[in-house]
C-alpha positions as CSV (number, residue, x, y, z in Angstrom):
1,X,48.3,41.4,139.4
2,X,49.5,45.0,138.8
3,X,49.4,47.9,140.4
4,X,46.6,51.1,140.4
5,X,48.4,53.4,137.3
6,X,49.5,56.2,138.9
7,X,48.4,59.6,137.8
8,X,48.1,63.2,138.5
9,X,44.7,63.8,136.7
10,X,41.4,65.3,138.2
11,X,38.3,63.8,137.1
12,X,36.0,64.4,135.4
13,X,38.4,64.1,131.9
14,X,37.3,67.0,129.2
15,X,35.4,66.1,126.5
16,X,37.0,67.0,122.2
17,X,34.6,70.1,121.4
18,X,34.8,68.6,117.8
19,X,33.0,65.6,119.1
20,X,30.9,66.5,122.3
21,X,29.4,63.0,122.3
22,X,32.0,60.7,122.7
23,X,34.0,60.0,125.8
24,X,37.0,61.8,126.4
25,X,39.9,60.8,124.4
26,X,42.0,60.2,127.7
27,X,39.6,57.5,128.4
28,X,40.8,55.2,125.1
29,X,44.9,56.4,126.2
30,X,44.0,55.3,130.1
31,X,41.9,52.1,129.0
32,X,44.8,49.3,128.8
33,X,46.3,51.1,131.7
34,X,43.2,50.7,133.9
35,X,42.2,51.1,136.5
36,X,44.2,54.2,136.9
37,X,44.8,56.2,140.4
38,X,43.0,59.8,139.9
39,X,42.2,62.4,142.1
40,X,38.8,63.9,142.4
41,X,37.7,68.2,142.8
42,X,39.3,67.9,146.6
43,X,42.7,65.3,146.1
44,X,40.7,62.2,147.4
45,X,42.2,59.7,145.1
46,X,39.8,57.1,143.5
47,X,40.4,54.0,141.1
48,X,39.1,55.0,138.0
49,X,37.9,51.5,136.2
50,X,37.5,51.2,132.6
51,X,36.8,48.1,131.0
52,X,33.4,46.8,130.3
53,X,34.4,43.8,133.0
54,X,35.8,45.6,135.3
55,X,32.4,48.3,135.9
56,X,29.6,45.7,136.2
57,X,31.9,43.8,138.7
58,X,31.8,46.7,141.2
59,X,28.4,47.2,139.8
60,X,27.6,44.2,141.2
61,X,29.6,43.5,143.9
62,X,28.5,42.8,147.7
63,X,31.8,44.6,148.4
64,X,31.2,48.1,147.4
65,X,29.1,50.6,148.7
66,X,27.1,53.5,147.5
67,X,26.2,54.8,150.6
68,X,26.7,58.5,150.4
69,X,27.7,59.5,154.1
70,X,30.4,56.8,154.4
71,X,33.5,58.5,154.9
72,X,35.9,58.5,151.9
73,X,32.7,58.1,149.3
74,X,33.8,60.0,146.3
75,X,31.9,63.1,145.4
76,X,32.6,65.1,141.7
77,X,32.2,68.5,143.6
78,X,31.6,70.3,146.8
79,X,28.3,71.0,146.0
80,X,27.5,67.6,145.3
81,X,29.1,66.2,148.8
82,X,27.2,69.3,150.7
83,X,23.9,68.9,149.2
84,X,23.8,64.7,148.5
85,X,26.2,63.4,151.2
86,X,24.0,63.9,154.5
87,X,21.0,63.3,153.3
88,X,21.2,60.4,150.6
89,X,18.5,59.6,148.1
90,X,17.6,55.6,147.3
91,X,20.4,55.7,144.7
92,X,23.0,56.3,147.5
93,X,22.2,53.9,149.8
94,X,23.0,50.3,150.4
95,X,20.9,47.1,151.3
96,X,18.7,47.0,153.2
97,X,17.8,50.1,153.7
98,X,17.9,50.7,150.1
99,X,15.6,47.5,149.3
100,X,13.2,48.3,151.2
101,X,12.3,51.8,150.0
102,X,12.9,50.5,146.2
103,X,10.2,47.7,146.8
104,X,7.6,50.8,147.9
105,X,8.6,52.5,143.9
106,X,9.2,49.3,141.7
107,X,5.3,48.9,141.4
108,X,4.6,52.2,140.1
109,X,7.7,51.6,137.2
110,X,6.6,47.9,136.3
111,X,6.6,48.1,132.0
112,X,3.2,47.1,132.0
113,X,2.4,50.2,133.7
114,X,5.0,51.8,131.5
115,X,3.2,50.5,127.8
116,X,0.0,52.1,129.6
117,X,1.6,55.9,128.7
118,X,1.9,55.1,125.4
119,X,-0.8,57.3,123.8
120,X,0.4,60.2,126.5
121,X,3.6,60.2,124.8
122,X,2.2,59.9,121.2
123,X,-0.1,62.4,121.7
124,X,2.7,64.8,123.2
125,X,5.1,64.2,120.7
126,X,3.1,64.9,117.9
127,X,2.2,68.2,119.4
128,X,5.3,69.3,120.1
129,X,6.6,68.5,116.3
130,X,3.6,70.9,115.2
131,X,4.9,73.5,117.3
132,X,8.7,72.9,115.9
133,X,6.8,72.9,112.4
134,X,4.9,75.9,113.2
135,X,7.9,78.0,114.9
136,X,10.9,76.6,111.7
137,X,12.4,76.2,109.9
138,X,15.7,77.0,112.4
139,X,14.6,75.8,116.0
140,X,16.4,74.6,119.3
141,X,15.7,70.9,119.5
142,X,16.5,70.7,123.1
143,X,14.6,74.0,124.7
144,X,11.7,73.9,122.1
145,X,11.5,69.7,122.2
146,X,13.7,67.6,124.2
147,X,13.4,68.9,127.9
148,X,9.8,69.3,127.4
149,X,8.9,64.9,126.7
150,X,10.7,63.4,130.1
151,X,9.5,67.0,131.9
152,X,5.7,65.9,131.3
153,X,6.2,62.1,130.9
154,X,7.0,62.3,134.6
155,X,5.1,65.0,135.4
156,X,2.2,63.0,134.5
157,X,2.6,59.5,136.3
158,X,4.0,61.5,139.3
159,X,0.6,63.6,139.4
160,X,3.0,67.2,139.2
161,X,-0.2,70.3,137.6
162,X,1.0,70.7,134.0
163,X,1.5,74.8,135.1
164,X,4.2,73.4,137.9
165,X,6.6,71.7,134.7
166,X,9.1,74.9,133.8
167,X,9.6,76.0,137.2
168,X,10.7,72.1,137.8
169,X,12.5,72.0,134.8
170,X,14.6,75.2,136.1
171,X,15.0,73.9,139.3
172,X,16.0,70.2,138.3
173,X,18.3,71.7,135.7
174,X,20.4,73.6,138.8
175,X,19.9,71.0,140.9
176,X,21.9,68.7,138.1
177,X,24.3,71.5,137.8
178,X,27.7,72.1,139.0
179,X,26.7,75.3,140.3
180,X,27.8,76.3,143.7
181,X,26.2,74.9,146.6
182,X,23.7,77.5,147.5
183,X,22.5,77.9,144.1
184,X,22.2,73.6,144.3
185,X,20.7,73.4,147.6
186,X,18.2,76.7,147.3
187,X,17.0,74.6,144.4
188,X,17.0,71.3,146.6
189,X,14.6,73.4,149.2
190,X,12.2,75.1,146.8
191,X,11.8,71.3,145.1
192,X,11.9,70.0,148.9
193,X,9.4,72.5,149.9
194,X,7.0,71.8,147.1
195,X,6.4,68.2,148.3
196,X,6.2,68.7,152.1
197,X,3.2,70.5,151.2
198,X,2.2,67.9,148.9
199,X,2.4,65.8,152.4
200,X,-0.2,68.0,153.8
201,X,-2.6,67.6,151.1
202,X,-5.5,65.1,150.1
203,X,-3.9,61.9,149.2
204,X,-7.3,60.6,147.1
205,X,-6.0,60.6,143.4
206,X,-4.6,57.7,142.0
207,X,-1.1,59.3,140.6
208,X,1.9,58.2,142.1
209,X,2.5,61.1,144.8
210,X,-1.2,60.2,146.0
211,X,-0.6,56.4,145.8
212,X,2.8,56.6,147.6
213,X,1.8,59.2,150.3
214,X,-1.4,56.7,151.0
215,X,0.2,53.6,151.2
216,X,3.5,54.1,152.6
217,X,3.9,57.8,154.7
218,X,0.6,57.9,156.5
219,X,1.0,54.2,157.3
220,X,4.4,54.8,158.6
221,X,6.8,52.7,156.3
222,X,8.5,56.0,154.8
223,X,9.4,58.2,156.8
224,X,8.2,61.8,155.3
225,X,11.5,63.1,155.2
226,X,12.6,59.9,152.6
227,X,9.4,60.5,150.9
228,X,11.0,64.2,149.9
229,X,13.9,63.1,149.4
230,X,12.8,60.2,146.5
231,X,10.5,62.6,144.9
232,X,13.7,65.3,144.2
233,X,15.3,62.3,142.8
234,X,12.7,60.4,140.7
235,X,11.9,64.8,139.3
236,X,15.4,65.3,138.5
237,X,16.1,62.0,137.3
238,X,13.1,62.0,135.1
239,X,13.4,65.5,133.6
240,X,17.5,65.6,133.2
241,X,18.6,62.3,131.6
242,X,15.9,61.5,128.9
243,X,16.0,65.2,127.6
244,X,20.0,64.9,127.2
245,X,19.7,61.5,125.4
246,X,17.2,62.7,122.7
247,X,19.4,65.7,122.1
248,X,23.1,63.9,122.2
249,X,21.1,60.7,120.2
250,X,20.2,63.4,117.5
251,X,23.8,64.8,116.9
252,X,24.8,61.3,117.0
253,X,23.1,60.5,114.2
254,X,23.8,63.3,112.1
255,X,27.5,62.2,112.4
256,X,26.0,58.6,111.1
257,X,23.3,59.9,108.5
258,X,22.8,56.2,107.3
259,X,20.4,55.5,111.2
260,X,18.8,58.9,110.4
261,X,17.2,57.8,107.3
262,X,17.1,54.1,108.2
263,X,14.5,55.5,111.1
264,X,12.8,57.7,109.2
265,X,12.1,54.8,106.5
266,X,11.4,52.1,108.9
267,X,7.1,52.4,108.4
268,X,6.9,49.4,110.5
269,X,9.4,51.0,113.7
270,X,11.1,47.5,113.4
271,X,13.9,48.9,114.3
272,X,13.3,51.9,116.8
273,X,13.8,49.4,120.0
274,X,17.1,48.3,118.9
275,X,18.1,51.8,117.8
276,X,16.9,53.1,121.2
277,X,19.4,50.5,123.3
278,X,22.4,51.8,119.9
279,X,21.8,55.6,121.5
280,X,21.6,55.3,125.4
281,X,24.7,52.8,124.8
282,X,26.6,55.6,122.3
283,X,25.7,59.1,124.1
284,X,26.2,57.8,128.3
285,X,24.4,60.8,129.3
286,X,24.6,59.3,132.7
287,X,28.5,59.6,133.4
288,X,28.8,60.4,136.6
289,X,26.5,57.6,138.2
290,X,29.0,55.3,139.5
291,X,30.8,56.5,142.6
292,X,31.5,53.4,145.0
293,X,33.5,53.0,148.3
294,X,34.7,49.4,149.1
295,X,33.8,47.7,151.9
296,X,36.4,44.7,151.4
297,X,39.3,43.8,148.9
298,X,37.5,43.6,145.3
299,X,39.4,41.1,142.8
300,X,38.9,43.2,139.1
301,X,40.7,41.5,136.2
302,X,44.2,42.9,136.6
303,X,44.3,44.0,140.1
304,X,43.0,44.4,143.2
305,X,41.3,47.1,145.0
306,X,41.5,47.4,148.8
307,X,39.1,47.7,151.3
308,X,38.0,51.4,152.0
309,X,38.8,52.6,148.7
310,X,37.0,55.5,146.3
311,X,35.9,54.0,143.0
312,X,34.8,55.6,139.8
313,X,33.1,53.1,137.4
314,X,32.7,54.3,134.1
315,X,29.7,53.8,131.9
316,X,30.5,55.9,129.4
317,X,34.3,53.9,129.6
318,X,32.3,50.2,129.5
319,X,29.3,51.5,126.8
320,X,32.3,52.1,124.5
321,X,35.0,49.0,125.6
322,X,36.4,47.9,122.3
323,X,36.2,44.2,123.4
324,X,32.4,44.3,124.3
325,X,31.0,46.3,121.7
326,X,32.7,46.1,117.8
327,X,33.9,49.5,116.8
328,X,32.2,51.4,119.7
329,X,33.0,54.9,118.3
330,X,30.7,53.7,115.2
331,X,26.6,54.2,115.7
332,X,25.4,50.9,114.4
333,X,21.4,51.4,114.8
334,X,21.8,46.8,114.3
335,X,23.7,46.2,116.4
336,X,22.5,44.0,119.8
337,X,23.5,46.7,122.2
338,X,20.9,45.5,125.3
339,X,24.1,44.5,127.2
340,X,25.0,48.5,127.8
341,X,24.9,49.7,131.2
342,X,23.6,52.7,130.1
343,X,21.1,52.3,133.1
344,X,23.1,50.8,135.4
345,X,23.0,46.9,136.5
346,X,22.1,45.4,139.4
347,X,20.2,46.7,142.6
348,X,21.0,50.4,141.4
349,X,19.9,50.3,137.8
350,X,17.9,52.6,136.9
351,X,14.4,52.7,138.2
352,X,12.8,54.6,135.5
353,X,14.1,52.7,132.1
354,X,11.1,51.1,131.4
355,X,9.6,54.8,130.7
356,X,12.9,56.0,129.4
357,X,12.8,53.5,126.9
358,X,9.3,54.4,125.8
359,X,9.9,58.1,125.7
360,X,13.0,57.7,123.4
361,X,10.8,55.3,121.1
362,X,8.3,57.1,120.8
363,X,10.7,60.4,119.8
364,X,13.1,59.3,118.0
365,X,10.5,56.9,115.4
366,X,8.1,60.2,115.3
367,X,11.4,63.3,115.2
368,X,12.7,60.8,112.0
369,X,9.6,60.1,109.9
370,X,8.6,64.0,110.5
371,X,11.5,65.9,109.5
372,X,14.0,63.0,107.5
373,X,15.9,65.8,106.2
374,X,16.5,67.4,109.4
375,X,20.5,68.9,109.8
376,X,22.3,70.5,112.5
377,X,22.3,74.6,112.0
378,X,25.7,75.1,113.8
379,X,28.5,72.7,113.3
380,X,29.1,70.2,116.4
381,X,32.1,71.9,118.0
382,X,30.1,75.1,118.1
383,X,27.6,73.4,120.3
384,X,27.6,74.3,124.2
385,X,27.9,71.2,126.5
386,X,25.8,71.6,129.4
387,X,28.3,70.5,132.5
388,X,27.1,68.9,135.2
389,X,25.9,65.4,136.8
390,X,24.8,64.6,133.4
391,X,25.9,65.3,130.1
392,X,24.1,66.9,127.5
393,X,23.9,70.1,126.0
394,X,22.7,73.8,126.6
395,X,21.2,74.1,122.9
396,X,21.0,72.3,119.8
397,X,19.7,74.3,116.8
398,X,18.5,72.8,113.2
399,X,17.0,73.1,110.2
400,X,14.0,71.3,109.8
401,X,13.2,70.2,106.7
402,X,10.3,67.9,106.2
């Protein structure tokens, strides 16, 4: 077995402006190098582990921990280490501690309670492609359309006042920033703030916050503290991730026309589900996801991490692994992309992909059909990324034509 590839590199890699929805091109130079030795914001040095393999093994693995406040955990930026590290979420936090407070949220994310938003979503979309008709024929597809679906999808099975959605949508947006960690944590607090008093309120409705405050604070099983600290996460999870898929997706498929029009001529949506599993795979909003610490040696397929050591699994790396997915660079709306760990695998995957799912199916089938001749207004390397825990972008204007 080989030795970790030395480098001098800082991650996170930059992305080609020509192309901001791909991974970065040092990925595909690094990839039959991996895993490669690079350094993260402060000089801790972490493996950096490519291949498709390779990322659902430590994904999977007994031997790695995601447990925030261990010492050596990796961290993208100060802000991040400050603001996450000492008081971890559900997503950084290890069995059991982790099991039991993601058996008090699985019920509320099952997918038959999930197909039961349907006609919210329907009903929202449709609006919201009235207003974009309305308002065109040049709008901004992610401030006018795309933040707004996962903003009030969640909003409404959390139970959040439809008035409350842009001042979360401001504050989740920081908080999912690289911003500097006042600006990250006065965002934390406000968020935090808002649902401490929530704590204090009648818990008689039969939304999630009511449900969860009912059934699991007042009896004592989550402490109130946790509670806060699993709503900021399921709010800026919710809002962030969905919004920058839908906008990426839609870029994405102007670079592959032939998936635009296949959606917006499929009258029966046979093929929106597989389409949907194509994009999340393709655009790996969720890049930053994967920070691990071992706990004990960890056998990958061409070498062998020690005990104790940072680790950066890459979905965006794995999603686009030549010998998992044919062509990866290519948007192939047929292809059988459900293998893609565009929402994680195993005990951390991602808690809100059943809703996800819908949200993106429901857009994507409606945005097509509605406007088929829809075109980007700017070309793609004018386009801002939007930097931070997830990837997307700060604007996305078009021409709609229907």
């Amino acid at each position: 077995m080989k030795n970790l590839t030395q480098t001098d590199e800082v991650w996170p890699f930059p992305r080609e402006a020509k192309c901001p929805v791909l991974p970065p091109p040092r990925i595909a130079e690094l990839r039959e190098k991996q895993p490669a030795l690079v350094r993260m914001y402060d000089g801790t040095p972490a493996a950096l582990v490519l291949d498709y393999d390779d990322v659902t093994t430590i994904m999977m693995s007994p031997d790695v921990s995601d447990d925030g406040r261990a010492a050596g955990f990796p961290y993208v930026s100060e802000a991040a280490r400050h603001n996450r590290g000492k008081r971890p979420t559900i997503d950084r936090l290890d069995p059991p501690e982790h099991d039991i407070q993601r058996a008090m949220l699985a019920p509320f994310f099952t997918v038959k309670r999930i197909k039961q938003m349907r006609p919210f979503f329907e009903e929202l979309v449709d609006s919201l492609l009235d207003e974009l008709e309305e308002a065109g024929p040049t709008v901004d597809l992610v401030t006018q359309f795309a933040r707004h679906i996962p903003a009030a999808g969640t909003a409404e099975l959390m139970g959040l006042p439809s008035e409350d959605i842009p001042r979360f949508l401001e504050l989740s947006e920081t908080y999912q920033s690289f911003g500097s960690a006042e600006e990250i944590a006065a965002a934390g607090a406000e968020i935090a703030e808002y649902f401490e008093r929530r704590l204090a309120e009648p818990a008689d409705g039969d939304d999630f916050i009511s449900m969860l405050i009912r059934e699991q604070v007042r009896p004592g099983h989550l402490a109130p503290d946790q509670f806060v600290r699993t709503m900021i996460l399921i709010l800026t999870g919710g809002f962030d991730t969905t919004a920058n898929t839908i906008a990426l997706g839609v870029v994405a498929m102007m670079d592959h026309r032939e998936a635009w029009e296949a959606l917006a001529n499929d009258a029966d949506d046979e093929l929106i589900a597989a389409a949907v599993e194509e994009i999340v795979r393709y655009t790996s909003t969720a890049h930053h996801a994967v920070f691990r610490l071992t706990t004990a040696p960890v056998q990958l397929s061409t070498a062998e991490l020690p005990a104790d050591h940072a680790v950066i699994a890459s979905q965006m790396a794995a999603n686009h692994d030549p010998k998992k997915f044919e062509c990866p660079h290519l948007l192939d709306i047929e292809r059988d992309a459900r293998t893609h760990v565009g929402f994680g695998m195993g005990i951390h995957q991602c808690l809100g992909q059943h809703m996800a799912r819908l949200a993106l199916q429901v857009t994507f089938s409606k945005l097509t059909k509605r406007f088929p001749r829809l075109e980007l207004a700017v070309k793609p390397e004018e386009l801002t990324p939007r930097i931070g825990l997830v990837h997307g972008l700060m604007g996305l204007p078009v021409r709609l034509t229907p």
